[in-house]
N, C-alpha and C positions, 0 to 999 in steps of 0.2 A: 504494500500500500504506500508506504514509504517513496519506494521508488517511480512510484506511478503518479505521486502529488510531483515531485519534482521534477519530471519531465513534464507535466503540466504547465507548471513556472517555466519552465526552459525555452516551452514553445512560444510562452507568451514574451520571453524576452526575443526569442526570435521573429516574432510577428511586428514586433514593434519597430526592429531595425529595419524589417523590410519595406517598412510602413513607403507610403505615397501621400502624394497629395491627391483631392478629388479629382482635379482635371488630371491628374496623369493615367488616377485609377479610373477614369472614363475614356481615354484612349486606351488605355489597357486591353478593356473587355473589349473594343471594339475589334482589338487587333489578335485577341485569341480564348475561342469558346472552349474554356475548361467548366462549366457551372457543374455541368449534369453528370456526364457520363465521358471518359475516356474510351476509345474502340481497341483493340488487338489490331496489328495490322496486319495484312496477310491478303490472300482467298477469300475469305469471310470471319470475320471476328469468333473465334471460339469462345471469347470472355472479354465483357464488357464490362469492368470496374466501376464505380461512382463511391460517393464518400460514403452514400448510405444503403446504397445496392450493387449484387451484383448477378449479371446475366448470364448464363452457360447456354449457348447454343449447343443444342444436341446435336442438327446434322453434320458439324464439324468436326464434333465427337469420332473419330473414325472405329477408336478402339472401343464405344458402346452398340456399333451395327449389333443387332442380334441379341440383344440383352433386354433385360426388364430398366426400370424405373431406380428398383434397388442397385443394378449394378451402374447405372448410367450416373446416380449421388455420389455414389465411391470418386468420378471424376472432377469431381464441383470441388475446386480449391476450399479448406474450410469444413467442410462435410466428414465426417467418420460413419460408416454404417458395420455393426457388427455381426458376428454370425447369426444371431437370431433377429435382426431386422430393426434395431435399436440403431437411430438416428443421434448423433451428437455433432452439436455447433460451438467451435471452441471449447471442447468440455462440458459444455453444458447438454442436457439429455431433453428437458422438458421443450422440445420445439414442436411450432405450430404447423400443420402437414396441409396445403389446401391445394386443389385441384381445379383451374379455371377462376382461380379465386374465393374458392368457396369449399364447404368442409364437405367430404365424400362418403360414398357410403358403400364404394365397390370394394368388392371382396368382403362385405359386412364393418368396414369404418374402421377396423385397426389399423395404424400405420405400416403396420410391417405386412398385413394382408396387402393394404392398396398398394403397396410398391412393386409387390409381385404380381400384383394383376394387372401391370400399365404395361404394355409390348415399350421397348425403347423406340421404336418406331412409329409410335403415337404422340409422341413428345415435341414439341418444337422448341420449347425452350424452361430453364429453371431459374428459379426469381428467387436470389436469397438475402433477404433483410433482416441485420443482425441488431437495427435501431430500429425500430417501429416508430412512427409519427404518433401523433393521438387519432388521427385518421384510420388509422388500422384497429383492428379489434385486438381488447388487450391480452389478450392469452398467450403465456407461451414465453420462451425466452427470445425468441428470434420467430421470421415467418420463413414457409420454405413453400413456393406457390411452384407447381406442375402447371405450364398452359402444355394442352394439348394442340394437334396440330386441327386446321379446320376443312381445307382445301388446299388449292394449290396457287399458283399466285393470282393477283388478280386478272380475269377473261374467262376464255373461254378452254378450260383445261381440264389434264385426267394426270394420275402417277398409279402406277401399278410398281408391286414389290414384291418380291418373294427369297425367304431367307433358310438355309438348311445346315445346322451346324453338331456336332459330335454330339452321341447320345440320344440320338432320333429326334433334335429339336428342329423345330419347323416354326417360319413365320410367314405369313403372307398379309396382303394388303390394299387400300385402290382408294383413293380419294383424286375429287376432282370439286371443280368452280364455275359456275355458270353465271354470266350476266343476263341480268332479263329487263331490259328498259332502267328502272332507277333502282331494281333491286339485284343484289348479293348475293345467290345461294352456292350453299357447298354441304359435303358430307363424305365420309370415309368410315371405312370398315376394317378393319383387321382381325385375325387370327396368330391364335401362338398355342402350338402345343409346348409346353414344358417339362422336360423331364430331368428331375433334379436329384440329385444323390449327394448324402451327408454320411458322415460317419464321427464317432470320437469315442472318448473312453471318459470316465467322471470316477475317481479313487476316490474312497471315504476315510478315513480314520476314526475312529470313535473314543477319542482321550478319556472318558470319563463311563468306560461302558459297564452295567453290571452283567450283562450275561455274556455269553460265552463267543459274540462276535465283538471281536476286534475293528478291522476291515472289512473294508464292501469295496469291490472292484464290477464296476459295471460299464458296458459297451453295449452303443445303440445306432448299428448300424438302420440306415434307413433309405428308400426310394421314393420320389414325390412324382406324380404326374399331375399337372393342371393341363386344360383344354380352356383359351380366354376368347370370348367373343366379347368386343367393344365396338360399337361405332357409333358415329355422331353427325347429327346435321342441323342446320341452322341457314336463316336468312337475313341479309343485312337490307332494310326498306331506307332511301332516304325521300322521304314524305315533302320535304320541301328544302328550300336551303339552308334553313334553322332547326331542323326535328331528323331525327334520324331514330328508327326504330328498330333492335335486335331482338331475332325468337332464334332460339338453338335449345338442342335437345341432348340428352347424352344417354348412353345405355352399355349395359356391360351384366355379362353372363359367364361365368364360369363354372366346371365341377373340379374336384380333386379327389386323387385316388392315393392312399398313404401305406405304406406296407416300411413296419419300424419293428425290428428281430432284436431287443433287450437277452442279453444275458448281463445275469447279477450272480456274483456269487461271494459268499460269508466266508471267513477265516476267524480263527482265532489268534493270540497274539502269536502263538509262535506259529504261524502259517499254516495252523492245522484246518482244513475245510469243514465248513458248519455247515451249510446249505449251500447247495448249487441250482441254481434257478435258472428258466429264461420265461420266457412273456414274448408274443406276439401282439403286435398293437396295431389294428388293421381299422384305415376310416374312407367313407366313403361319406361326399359330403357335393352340396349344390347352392350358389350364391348368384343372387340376381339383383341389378339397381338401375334404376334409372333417377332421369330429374329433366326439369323444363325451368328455361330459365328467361325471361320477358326484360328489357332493357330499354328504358324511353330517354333519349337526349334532347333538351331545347333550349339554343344559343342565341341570347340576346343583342339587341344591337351592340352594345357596349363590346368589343373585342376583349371574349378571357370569361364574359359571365358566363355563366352555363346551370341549367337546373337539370340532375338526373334522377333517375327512377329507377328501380329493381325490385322486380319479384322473382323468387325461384321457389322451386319446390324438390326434393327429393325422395326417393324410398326406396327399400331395397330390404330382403328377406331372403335367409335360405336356414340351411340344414345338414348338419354332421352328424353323421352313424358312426359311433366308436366301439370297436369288439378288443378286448383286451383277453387274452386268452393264456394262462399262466402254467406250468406243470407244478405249482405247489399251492393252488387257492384256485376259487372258484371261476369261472367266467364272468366278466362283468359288461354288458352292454351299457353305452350311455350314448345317449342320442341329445341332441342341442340344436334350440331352434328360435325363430326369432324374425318378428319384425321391426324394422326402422323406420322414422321419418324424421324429415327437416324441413322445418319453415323460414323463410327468409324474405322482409321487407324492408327498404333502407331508402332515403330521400339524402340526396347532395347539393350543397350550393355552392358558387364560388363566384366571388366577385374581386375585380380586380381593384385595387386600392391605393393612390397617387401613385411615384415611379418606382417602381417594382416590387409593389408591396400588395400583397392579397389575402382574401380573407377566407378561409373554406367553414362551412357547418353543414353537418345531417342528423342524420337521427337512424336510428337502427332498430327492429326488433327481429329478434330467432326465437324459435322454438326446436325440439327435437326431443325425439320420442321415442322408446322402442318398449319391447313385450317378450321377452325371453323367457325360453323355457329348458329343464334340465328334467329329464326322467333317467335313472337308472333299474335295472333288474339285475339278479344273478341267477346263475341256472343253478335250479335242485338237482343234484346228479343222483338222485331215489326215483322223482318222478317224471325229470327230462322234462320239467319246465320250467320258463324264470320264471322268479318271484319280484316285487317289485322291492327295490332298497330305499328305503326312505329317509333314511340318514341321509341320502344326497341330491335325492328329490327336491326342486325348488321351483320357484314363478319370480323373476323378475324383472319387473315393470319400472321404467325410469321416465321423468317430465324437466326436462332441462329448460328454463328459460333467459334470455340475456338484451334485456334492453338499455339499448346507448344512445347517448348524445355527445356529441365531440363541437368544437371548437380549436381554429386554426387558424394561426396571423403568422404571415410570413412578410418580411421588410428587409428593404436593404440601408446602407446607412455608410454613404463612400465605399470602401472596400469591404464591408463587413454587410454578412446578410444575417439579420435575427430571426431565429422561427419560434414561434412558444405554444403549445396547444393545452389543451384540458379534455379529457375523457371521462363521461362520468358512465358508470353502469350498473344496474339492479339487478344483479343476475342468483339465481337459488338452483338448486338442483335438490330435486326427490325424489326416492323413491319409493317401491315398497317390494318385501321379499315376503314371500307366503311360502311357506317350509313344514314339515311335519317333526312331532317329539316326539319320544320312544315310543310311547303310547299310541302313538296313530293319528295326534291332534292336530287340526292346523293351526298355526301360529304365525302371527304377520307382523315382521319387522320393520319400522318406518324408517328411512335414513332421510336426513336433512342436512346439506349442504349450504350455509349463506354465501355465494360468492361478489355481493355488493362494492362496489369500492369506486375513489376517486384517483385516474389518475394522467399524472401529469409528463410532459415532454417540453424538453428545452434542445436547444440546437442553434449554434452562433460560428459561422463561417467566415472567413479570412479568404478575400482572394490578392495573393503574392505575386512578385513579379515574377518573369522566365515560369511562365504557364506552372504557377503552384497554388492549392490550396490548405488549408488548415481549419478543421473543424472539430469541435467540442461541443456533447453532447450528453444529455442527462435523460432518461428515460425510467415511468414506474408501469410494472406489469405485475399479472396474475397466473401463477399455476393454477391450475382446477385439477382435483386427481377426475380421475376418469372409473367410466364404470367397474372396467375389469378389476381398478384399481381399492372398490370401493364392495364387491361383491364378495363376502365372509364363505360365501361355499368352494372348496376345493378342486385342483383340477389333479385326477391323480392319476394321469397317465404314464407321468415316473414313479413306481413303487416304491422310491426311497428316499422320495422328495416330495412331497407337494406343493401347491402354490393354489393361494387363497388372497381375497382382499381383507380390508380392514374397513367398515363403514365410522370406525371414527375419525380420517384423514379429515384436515381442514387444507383448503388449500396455499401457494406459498403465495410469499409478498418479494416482489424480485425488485430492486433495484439495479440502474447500468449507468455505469459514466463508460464515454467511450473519448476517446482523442485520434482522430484520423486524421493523415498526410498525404498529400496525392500531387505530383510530379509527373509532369507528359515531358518527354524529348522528342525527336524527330527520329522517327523508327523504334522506340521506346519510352514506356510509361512504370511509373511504381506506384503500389498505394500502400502504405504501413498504418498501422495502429496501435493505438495502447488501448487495453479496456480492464476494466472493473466490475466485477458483479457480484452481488451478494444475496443471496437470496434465504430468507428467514424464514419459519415452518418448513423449512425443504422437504420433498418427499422422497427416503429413499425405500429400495428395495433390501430387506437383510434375511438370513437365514437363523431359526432357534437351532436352539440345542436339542440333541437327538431325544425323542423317546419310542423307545422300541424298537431303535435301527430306522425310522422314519423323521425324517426334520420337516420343516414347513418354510419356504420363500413366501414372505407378505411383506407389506408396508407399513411405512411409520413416519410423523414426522419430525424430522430434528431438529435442533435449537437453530442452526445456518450451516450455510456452506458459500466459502467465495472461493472466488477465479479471479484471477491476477495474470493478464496475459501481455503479449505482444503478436501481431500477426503482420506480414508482410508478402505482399502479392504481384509480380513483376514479368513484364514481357516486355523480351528484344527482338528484333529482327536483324538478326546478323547478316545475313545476306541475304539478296534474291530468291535464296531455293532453301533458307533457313532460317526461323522462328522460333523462341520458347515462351513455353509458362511457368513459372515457379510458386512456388509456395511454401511457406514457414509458417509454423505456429507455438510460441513455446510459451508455456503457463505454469504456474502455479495453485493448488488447490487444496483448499482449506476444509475441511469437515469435522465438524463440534463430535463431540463426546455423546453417547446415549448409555450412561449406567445401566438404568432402569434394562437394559436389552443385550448389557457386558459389553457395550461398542465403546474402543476408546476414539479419544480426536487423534487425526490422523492428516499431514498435511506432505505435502511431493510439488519437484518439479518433471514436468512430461512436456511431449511434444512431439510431433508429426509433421511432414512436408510430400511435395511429392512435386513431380517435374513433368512437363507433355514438350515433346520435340516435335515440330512440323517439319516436314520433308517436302520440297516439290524438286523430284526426282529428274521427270522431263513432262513435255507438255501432257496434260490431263493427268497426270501419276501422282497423286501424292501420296504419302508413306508419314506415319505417327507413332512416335512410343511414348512410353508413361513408364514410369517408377513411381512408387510410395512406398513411406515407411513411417511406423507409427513406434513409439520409444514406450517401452515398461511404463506403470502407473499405480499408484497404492490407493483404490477408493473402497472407503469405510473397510469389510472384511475381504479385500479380492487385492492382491496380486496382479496386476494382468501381463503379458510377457509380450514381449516388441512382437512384432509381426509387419511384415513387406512383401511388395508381389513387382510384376513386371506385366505390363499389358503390351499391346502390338494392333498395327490395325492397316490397310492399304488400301487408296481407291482409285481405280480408273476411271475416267470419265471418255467417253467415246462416240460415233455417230453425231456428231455437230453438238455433244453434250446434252441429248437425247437420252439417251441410256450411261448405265453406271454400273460398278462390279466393283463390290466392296468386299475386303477379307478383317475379319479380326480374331483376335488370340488373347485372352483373358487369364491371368496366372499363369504365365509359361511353363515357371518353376515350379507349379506346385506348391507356395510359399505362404499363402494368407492362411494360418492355421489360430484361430483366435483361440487364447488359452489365459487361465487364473490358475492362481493359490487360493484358496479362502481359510482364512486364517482366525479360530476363537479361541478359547478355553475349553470349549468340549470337542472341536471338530477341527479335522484339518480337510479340505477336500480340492482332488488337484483334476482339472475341468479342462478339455480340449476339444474342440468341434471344426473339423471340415467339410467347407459344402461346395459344390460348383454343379452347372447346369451345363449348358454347350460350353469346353475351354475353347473350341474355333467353332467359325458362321460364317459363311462364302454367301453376300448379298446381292440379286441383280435389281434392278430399276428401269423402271422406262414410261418417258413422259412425253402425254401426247398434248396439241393443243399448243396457244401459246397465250399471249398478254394484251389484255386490251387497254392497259394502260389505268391510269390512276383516275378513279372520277372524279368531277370535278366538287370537291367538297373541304372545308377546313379543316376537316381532322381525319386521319389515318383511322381505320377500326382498330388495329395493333394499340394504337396510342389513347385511343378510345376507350379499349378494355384494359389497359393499365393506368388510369386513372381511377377507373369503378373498382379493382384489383385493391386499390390503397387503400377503400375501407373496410374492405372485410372484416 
């Protein structure tokens, strides 16, 4: 903290030296636009930097052809994604996942579901803001928005795609664009069969055990198959020269088939075998969403005013069959099922306010809803039928509501721009669990969440001479745990683990200072940063002490936890036929003490980078590789041990750049093997898991049709729907 107030001061003494006068600092900007956004120079910008965003183009992406969503984030400078589908931004875990802007519900609305169910090839691009304005909705410690693609550019056009890469995966595809007098239509489809394989081993130790197991050595090897149908259409109307009206649809179907071969087996201390066990864990399961989303624009005489509108709707339900099938205990079916909804209406203003000062306010309400259900049985092997278990039997029903009002003044003031907003919001979450007690009774658990609160954003910019700027910024947000997070019944597809919520979580209170640098050169730009986050009721995940050879993963909240970082982000273009990206991020992280649960405070420095090399080979060839590498970490009980991979990826462009053939290579080595210690007083346990789907995918393309050019209107759609994007 220390060292993060004092290079605050440092910057301010350096802002001061570099100081202007007005009239110079108005020839200045006249003679070079750094305000927004720096580009990558190249082909096409892989990454678009800005002080408080940044862009990843996927189609430049070469080494994400043929991959999902999750593995397309592993390339987003900044992003960690872990074996089990667990997002972190700068160390921090709690981020905001939205899709078109908006919260989703494919794959049934967990993040690590929606990531595997997005083809990379539906993507156009990923939006990651690690400062949220008061425009933005407060959840989260950062936002990480997925646009999907829509069509193809604007006219009259078609792409077709088809992708086939190791382990029988397959992608296919076809989106296209039609002009129709003043209206916009497009839509596209894709397909992705996935077939994925994992495998690891998870060692127990039992330091405090009284019977006669020691050790538990278990191995869970496993094969996943998903089938994803996604597609989406929409039409852009522009009704007159000041109204423009958007309808777009989105929909997405998937099944999944699971076949997971558990062997467990007990030891005593001196390595004598207690139980040797396996388990088959076999799931067949079907998830369906869609949503409709209505978008009204009307631009006032005044250049810059604008009133928007937004209604969307979503929903989406499906259902998992799980057969667990053990040689030392009974059979247990458990089937899970469930429907979603989301509501969403929201009004924008924005007016513009003397010279270059503006003013934004809307208002917000959500809703979102679902009805889960959990049955289990086990089979009588007397009478070769199940019975029904009702220890694990439950209903629950959740009503989440979050209504906002925000408030936005942005000014400039000589060299310096001030931005200051205010978010206020009344948001609650309930539920209710209906469950049975030994006796057969049903009993219904109310949970109540107040998630209310006020909160504020500051942001004060410096623009410097020789294309530099400097900004400082303060920002307050909200964790909300989430259902999974909050739901007390178990999931006990690992026999020697479970994992259950906690309906007592409140959620956190995050605070961020951040300090950002940014530097364009001619053929290269850098952006570095300081930041600060603390966030108070944190919610972590921890594991109890053993009883009976079984422990339980659930949640708790703790006193805080900070981040103490530095992050720096930079592309050069070395030569004509040579480009890079870079990336650094080293931090510091601080985690309080939890007695009450034998957790001591616990604090490290860690860090991760990773590097993308651009190749233009010869005409239409280019050629891209990537490194990453992520450094050991001690959070609260885990251990985690460094971990690094190597990607690859090649594309021709050919036939008048018509058609395209794309190859990529995903883990060469074989090296992303995410692994911990977890470390208590009763338990030691040593956890490794590798997963990969296609390591190669040989992509063709071919685009028919061409451009009819830009109509004639003031605002881009692109720019249109990143504006609406802000307030989510």
């Amino acid at each position: 903290m220390k060292l993060f107030v004092l290079c605050i001061l440092l910057s301010g003494v350096a802002a001061h030296s570099w100081s202007q006068t007005p009239a110079r600092d108005s020839a200045f900007l006249h003679r070079v636009q750094v305000i927004k956004e720096v580009e990558v120079v190249g082909k096409g910008p892989t990454l678009r930097s800005g002080l408080d965003k940044k862009v990843f183009s996927v189609n430049q992406s070469l080494v994400s052809v043929g991959g999902s969503a999750a593995e397309v984030l592993t390339n987003v400078p900044g992003l960690q994604v872990d074996g089990k589908g667990n997002i972190s931004l700068r160390g921090a875990t709690n981020i905001r996942v939205l899709v078109n802007g908006k919260q989703s519900l494919i794959g049934g609305g967990s993040v690590a579901e929606v990531l595997q169910s997005i083809p990379a090839a539906s993507i156009e691009r990923i939006e990651v803001i690690t400062s949220p304005t008061a425009k933005y909705d407060a959840e989260g410690h950062g936002v990480i928005n997925i646009i999907l693609k829509k069509g193809g550019s604007v006219g009259d056009n078609a792409t077709v795609t088809g992708s086939a890469g190791t382990r029988q995966n397959y992608n296919a595809g076809v989106s296209g664009n039609y002009r129709a007098g003043k209206a916009d239509i497009y839509g596209n489809y894709s397909f992705q069969r996935r077939n994925t394989y994992s495998n690891g081993f998870q060692n127990m130790t039992y330091l405090r055990s009284d019977d006669s197991t020691y050790y538990s050595r278990e191995l869970f090897p496993s094969t996943t198959i998903r089938n994803i149908h996604a597609a989406q259409a929409g039409a852009v109307f522009r009704l007159t020269s000041k109204d423009e009206l958007s309808i777009s649809g989105l929909y997405n179907a998937s099944t999944v088939g699971r076949e997971e071969y558990l062997t467990v087996d007990n030891f005593t201390k001196q390595q004598t075998p207690t139980l040797l066990s396996n388990r088959a864990n076999s799931t067949r399961g079907w998830n369906t969403s869609g949503g409709v989303s209505v978008d009204w624009t009307h631009r006032f005489k005044k250049p810059g005013e604008e009133l928007d509108a937004d209604l969307a709707w979503s929903g989406g339900s499906g259902n998992n069959h799980q057969q667990y099938a053990s040689n030392v205990s009974d059979i247990l079916l458990d089937t899970k099922g469930g429907k979603n909804r989301n509501y969403n209406i929201q009004l924008d203003f924005t007016l513009p306010m003397g010279k270059g000062g503006r003013l934004e306010a809307g208002v917000r309400s959500q809703l979102a809803t679902s009805n889960n259900r959990q049955w289990d049985s086990r089979l009588d092997t007397l009478s070769g039928d199940y019975v029904a278990d009702y220890s694990l039997i439950n209903y629950f029903t959740t009503n989440h509501k979050v209504h906002a009002v925000y408030v936005n003044y942005r000014q400039q003031f000589g060299g310096y721009t001030i931005q200051a907003g205010l978010r206020g919001e009344a948001g609650r979450f309930a539920a209710n669990i209906q469950s049975y007690d030994s006796a057969g009774v049903v009993v219904n658990t109310p949970i109540d969440v107040n998630t209310a609160g006020v909160y504020p954003s500051v942001f004060v910019t410096r623009t410097l001479q020789r294309a530099q700027q400097v900004q400082l910024s303060y920002t307050r947000r909200i964790g909300r745990p989430n259902p999974h997070e909050l739901d007390p019944f178990p999931d006990v597809s690992d026999p020697v683990n479970y994992d259950k919520g906690n309906p007592a979580l409140k959620p956190e209170d995050i605070h961020s200072i951040e300090l950002t640098y940014k530097k364009n050169w001619t053929g290269a730009y850098l952006t570095g940063g300081l930041y600060f986050n603390q966030v108070n009721n944190v919610i972590k995940h921890f594991q109890t002490d053993p009883v009976n050879d079984v422990t339980i993963t659930t949640s708790a909240n703790f006193s805080r936890a900070i981040n103490t970082g530095v992050e720096v982000i930079g592309n050069v273009r070395v030569s004509r036929m040579w480009s890079f990206t870079t990336n650094i991020n080293v931090y510091d992280r601080v985690n309080s003490a939890a007695p009450q649960y034998g957790i001591q405070a616990t604090n490290g420095i860690s860090w991760n980078g990773n590097i993308t090399n651009d190749l233009l080979v010869t005409k239409g060839l280019n050629v891209q590789f990537r490194a990453d590498y992520k450094a050991s970490e001690f959070i609260l009980q885990d251990r985690y041990r460094a971990a690094y991979g190597f990607d690859a990826g090649a594309k021709y462009d050919f036939a008048h750049n018509r058609a395209s053939l794309s190859f990529s290579a995903r883990d060469i080595f074989n090296t992303r093997r995410p692994a911990f210690l977890r470390v208590s007083d009763a338990l030691l346990l040593d956890w490794q898991r590798v997963t990969y789907s296609a390591r190669a995918a040989l992509t063709f393309t071919w685009r028919f049709g061409g451009s009819g050019g830009e109509p004639k209107r003031p605002k881009r759609q692109e720019e249109q729907q990143g504006k609406r994007i802000d307030s989510r």
